[in-house]
N, C-alpha and C positions, 0 to 999 in steps of 0.2 A: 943428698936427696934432691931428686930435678923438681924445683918449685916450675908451676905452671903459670903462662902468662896472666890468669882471670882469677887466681890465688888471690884473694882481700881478705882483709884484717887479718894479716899475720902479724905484723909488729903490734895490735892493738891487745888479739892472746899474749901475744909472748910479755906486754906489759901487765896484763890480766890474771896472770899463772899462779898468783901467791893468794890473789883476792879468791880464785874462784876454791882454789885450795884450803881456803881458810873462812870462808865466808857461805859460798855457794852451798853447802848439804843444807843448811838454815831459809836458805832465802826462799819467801812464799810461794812464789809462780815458781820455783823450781819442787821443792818438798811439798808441796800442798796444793798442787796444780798438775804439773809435768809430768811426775816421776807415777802419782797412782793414776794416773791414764796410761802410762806406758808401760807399766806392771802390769796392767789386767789384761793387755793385750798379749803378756807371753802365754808360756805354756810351761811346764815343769823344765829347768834346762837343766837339771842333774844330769852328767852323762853326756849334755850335747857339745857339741862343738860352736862358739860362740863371736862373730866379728864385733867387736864394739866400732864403729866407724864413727869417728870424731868423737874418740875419748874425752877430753877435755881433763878436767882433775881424777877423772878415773875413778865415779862415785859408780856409775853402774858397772865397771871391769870389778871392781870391788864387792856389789850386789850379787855382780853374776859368780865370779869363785866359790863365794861365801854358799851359793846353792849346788855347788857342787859340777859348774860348766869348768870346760874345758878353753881358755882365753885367748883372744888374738886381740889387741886395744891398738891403734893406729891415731894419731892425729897430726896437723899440718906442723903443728905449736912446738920448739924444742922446748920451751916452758912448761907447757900441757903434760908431755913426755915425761920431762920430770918429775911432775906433781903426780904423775899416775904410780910412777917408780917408789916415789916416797911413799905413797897409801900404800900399794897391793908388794913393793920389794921384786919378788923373781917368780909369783907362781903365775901370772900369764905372759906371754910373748907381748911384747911393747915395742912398736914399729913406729917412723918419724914416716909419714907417708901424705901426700896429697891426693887427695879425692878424686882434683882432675884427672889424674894421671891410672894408665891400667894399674893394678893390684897385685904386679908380677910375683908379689910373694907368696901369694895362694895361689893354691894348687885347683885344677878344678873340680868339682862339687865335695869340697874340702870340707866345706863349714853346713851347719845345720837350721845356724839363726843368725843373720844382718842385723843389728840393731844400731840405728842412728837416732840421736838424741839432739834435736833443735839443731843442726849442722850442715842440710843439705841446701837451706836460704843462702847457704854461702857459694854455691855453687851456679852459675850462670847456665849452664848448660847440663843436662843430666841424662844424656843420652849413652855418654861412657859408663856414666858410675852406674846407670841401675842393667849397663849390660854386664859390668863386670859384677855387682852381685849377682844377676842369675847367673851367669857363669861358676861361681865357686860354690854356690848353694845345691844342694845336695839334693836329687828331686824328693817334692812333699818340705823343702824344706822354706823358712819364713823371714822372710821381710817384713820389719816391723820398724816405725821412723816419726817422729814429730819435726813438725814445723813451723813457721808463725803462720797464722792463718789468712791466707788473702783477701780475707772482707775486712781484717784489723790493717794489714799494714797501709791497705788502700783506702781507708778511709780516716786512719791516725794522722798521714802521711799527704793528704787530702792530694792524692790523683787526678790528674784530668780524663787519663785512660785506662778503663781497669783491664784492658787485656794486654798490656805492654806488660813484656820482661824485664824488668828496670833495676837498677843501682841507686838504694837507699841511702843516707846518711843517719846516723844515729847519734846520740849522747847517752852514757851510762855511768851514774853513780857509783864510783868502788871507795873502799876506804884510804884512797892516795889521791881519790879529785876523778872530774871526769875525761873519759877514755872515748874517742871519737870510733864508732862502726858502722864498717858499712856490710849491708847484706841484699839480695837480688828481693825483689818481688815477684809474682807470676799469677796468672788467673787460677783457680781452680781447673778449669779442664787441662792446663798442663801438666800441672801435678799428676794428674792421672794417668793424663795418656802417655806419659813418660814412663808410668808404672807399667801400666797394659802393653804398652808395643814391645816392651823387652821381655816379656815372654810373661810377667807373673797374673795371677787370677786375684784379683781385690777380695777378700773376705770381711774387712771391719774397716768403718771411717765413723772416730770419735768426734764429736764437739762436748768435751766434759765438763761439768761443772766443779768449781771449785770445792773442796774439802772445809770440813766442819774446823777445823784448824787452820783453814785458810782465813775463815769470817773473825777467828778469834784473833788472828796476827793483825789482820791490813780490812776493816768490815768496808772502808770506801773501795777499796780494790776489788772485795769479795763479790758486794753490788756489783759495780763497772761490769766483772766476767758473765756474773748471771744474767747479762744481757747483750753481753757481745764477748765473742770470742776470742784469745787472742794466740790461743795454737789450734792446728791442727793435725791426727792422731790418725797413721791406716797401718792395717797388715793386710801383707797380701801373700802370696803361696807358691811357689815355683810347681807346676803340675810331673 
C-alpha cells in the first residue's frame, strides 16, 4: 500500500491495535460520548452499502453488519486491519488504505453511507478525501464523520493562532504506558468548507452532550464536556 508523505501516527496505531481492541468499546468518550452522537446521525443501513473510513478496531464495521449494511472497512493501521479481522472475520471487505491517497478501490457512486469515526484530524489536507467521497457516494447518498472539535484542541493545546492548520503532539494512556500522537488542528470554517466545495449540502452539526453513563463512569469528565466540547459531529448529503 503507497503510504502518503503527511500519513502520522502510524507506528503510534499500529502500537495501539491491541489496546484499542481490547479496551476501546468501554472507554467513556468513545461509548458514552462518540458512538451515540454518531448513531443518531445515521439512518437505517439495512441494505445500504457502507464505507467505514478509518476503521480502527472495527467496533462500527461491526455495528454496521450486525444492522444488516453491506461493508467496506479501510484503515492506514496493519494493526487496525487485523483487529477489524478478528472482530467482524470475512463478512465485510477489509482494505489496508490511506486517506491521503485516491480510493482506487471503489467504484463510483458505489457506496451509500461514508462514515468516519474521529479520523479525518489525521489528515492535513482534506480536499482529496472529501472529493473522493463524493465521488463513490451514490447521489442522496451521506457523509457522516466526527472529529475533535476545534474550540477543544485550540484551547487544550493553548494556541496562539486559531485559524492555522497546525501539527499537534499528543500523550495517551493505554494499558502498556503512554503512546505519543500526533493529529492536525483546523479552524471551524475549514471543516466546512472542505465539506461544501466538494460538492455535499450540510444537513446536521452536533455539539452533544455527554450520556447519563457517561456521568456515572468519569462525573469530572462528564462536567468538563457539559461545558466545553471536545468532538465535533456533521452529516452532510451528496445532492
Amino acid at each position: 500500500m503507497k503510504m502518503h508523505r503527511d500519513s502520522i501516527s502510524l507506528n503510534s496505531y499500529e502500537e495501539m491495535a491491541e489496546y484499542y481492541f481490547s479496551y476501546v468499546d468501554q472507554k467513556p468518550f468513545n461509548a458514552y460520548y462518540e458512538r451515540p452522537a454518531t448513531l443518531s446521525l445515521l439512518p437505517d443501513v439495512a441494505g445500504k452499502r457502507v464505507l467505514d473510513a478509518g476503521c480502527a478496531a472495527g467496533w462500527y464495521t461491526q455495528w454496521l453488519l450486525d444492522k444488516g449494511a453491506a461493508v467496506t472497512a479501510v484503515d492506514f493501521s496493519a494493526g487496525m486491519i487485523e483487529m477489524t479481522r478478528k472482530r467482524v472475520g470475512e463478512r465485510a471487505e477489509i482494505i489496508r488504505a490511506d486517506l491521503n491517497e485516491p480510493l482506487d478501490f471503489m467504484a463510483k457512486e458505489s457506496c451509500d453511507i461514508v462514515l468516519s469515526s474521529l479520523a479525518l484530524h489525521y489528515l492535513k489536507d482534506w480536499t482529496l478525501v472529501m472529493s473522493e467521497f463524493h465521488r463513490i457516494l451514490a447521489k442522496g447518498g451521506l457523509l457522516i464523520f466526527s472529529v475533535h472539535h476545534p474550540f477543544m484542541d485550540f484551547t487544550v493545546f493553548q494556541r496562539d493562532n486559531y485559524f492555522l492548520t497546525e501539527l499537534l503532539d499528543d500523550e495517551w494512556e493505554t494499558q502498556k504506558g503512554k503512546v505519543k500522537v500526533q493529529f492536525y488542528r483546523r479552524p471551524l470554517s475549514q471543516i466546512l468548507s472542505a465539506v461544501l466545495e466538494a460538492g455535499f449540502l450540510l444537513e446536521k452539526v452536533l455539539e452533544p452532550m455527554p450520556t447519563e453513563e457517561f456521568k456515572s463512569a468519569q462525573p469530572d469528565a462528564y462536567r468538563r464536556l457539559t461545558y466545553k466540547p471536545q468532538f465535533l459531529f456533521l452529516r452532510a448529503r451528496k445532492p
